[in-house]
C-alpha positions in Angstrom: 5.6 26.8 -12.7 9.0 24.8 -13.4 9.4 22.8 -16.6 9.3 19.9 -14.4 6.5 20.2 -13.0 4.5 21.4 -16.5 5.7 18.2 -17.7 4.3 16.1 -15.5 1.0 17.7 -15.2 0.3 17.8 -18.9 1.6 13.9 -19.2 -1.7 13.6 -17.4 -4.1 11.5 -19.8 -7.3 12.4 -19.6 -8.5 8.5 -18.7 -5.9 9.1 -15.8 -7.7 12.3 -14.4 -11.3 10.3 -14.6 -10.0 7.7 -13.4 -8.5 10.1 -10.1 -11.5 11.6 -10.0 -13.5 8.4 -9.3 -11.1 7.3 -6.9 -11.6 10.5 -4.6 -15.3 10.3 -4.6 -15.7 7.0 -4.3 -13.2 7.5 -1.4 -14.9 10.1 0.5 -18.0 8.2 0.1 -16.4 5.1 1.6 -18.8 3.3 3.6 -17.3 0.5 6.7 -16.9 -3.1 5.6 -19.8 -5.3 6.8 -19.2 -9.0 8.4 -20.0 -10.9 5.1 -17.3 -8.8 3.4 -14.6 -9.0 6.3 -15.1 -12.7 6.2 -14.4 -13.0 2.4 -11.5 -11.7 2.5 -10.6 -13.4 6.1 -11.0 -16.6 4.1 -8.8 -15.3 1.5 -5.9 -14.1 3.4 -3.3 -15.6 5.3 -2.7 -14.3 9.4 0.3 -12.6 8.2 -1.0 -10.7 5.3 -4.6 -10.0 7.0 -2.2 -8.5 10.1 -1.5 -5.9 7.0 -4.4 -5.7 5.1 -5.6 -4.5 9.0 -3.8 -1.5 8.1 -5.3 -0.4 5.3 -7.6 2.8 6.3 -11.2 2.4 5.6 -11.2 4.0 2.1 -8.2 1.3 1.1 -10.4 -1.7 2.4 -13.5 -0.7 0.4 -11.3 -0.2 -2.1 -9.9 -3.5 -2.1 -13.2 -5.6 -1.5 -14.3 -3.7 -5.0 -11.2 -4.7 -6.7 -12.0 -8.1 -5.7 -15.6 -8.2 -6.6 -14.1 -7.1 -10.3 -11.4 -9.2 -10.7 -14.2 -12.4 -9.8 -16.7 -10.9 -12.4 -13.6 -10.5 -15.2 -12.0 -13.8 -13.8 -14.4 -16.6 -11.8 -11.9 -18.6 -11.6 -8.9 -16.9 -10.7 -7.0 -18.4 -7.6 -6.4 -17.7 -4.4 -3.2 -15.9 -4.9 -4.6 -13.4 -7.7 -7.1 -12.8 -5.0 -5.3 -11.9 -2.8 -3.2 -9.9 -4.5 -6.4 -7.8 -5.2 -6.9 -7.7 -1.9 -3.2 -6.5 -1.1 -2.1 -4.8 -4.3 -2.5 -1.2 -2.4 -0.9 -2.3 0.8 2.5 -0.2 0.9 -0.2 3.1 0.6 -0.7 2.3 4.9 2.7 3.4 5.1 2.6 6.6 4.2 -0.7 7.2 6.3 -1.6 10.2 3.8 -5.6 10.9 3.9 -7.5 11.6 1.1 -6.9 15.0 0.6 -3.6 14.7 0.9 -3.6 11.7 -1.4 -4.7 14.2 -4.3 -2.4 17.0 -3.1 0.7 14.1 -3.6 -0.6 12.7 -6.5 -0.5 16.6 -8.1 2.6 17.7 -6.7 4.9 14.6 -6.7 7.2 12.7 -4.1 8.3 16.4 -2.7 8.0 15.0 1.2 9.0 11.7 2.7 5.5 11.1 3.0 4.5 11.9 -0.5 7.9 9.3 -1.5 6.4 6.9 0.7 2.5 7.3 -1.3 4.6 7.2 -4.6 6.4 4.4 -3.9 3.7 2.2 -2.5 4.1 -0.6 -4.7 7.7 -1.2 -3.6 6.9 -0.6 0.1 4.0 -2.9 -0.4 6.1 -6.0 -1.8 8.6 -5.3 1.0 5.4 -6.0 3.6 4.2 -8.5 2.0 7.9 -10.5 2.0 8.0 -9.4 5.4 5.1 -11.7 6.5 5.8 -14.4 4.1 3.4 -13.8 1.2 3.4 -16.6 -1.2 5.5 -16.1 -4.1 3.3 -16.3 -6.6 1.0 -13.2 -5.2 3.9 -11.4 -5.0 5.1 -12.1 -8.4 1.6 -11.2 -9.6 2.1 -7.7 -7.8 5.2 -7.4 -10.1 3.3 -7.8 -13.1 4.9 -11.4 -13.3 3.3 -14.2 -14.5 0.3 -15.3 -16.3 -1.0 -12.6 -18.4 -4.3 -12.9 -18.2 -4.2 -12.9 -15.0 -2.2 -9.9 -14.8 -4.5 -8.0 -17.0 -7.6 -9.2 -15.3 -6.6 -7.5 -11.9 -5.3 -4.4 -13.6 -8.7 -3.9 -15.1 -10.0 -5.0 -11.7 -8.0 -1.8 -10.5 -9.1 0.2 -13.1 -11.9 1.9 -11.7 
């Protein structure tokens, strides 16, 4: 194995690779939204941004609605723009249109294909989208890790699962 690549795969924390692993069984157990989800976040989310949020695959929206749920346990009052960056903060991963065994396979091996790039990158590609359909500024700062700390902590804890 290159030295690169031994890095990178010992740089792996251990919280990072249970973290992973909880990610790829809760995504192959995914199940389908259900109407009282979908409508929360319809009443979150403007046309624009629920035209993307559309995109996510299945594993992404369950994903999201979770997120969500956490981030209004760990913050009741957050707003409507740390909501929906909850909601969104995975968006740019619909570009790459990688499945979930390819997601691990990516996530192990790198950006080594334009597709893997894309998966790697999907926080860029993800603000890009949400400019794109005019996303308020403040969500998309909040996507950046700009602006108020606590809420900035409160959906990267949301994320953490």
């Amino acid at each position: 194995m290159p030295i690169r690549e031994r890095i990178w795969v010992t740089s792996l924390s251990t919280n990072h690779v249970f973290h992973l692993c909880r990610r790829l069984f809760s995504s192959v157990f995914s199940r389908r939204l259900n109407e009282v989800e979908l409508a929360q976040v319809q009443a979150i989310l403007s046309e624009g941004e629920m035209g993307l949020w559309r995109k996510y695959q299945n594993i992404d929206q369950r994903h999201s609605i979770v997120v969500l749920h956490r981030l209004n346990v760990l913050m009741p009052t957050a707003g409507r723009d740390a909501r929906a960056s909850a909601l969104l903060h995975d968006i740019g991963k619909s570009e790459s249109q990688l499945g979930v065994l390819l997601r691990v396979v990516a996530t192990i091996v790198g950006p080594r294909t334009r597709r893997f790039s894309q998966y790697h990158r999907h926080e860029e590609i993800g603000i890009n989208l949400l400019e794109s359909v005019g996303c308020s500024d403040v969500t998309i700062s909040l996507l950046k890790g700009v602006g108020d700390p606590q809420v900035i902590a409160a959906l990267a804890a949301a994320d953490n699962i």
